[in-house]
N, C-alpha and C positions, 0 to 999 in steps of 0.2 A: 504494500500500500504506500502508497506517495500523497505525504501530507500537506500543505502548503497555505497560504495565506495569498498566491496568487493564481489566477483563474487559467491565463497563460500554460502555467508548470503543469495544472493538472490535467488540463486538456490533452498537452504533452505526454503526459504518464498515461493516461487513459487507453492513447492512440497506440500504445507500446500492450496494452493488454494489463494495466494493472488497476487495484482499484483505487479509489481517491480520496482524499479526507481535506474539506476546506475549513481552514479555521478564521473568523473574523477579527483581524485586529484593527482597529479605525484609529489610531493614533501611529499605525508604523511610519506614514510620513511625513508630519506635524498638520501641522492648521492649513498649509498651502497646498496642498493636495488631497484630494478621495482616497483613499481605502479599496480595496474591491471589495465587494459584495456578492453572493449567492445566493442565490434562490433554492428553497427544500427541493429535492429533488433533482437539483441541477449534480452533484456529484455522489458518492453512495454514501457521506456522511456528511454533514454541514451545522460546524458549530460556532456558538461563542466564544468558547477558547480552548485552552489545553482541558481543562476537568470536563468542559462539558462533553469533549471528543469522548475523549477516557469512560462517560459514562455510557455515551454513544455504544462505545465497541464493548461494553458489559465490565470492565477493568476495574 
């Protein structure tokens, strides 16, 4: 599984056959820039962050 916080890397991972884990961080690039975002469903887990993934995959 290929985790990431951009939409770019996962789509990448995706296309190689693996599965995907997006995590939300809105502060990775200060106040001058967006964040990516996800939509449920858009890869096979999509969380708020590190614990919520974790809870995501049963951990």
């Amino acid at each position: 599984m290929m985790v990431a916080a951009h939409i770019g890397d996962l789509n990448a991972a995706r296309s190689f056959g693996l599965r995907t884990g997006f995590i939300y961080r809105p502060n990775e690039y200060g106040p001058t820039r967006q964040a990516d975002k996800a939509s449920p469903g858009q890869f096979d887990v999509v969380s708020k962050d590190m614990l919520d993934l974790a809870l995501q995959l049963g951990a």
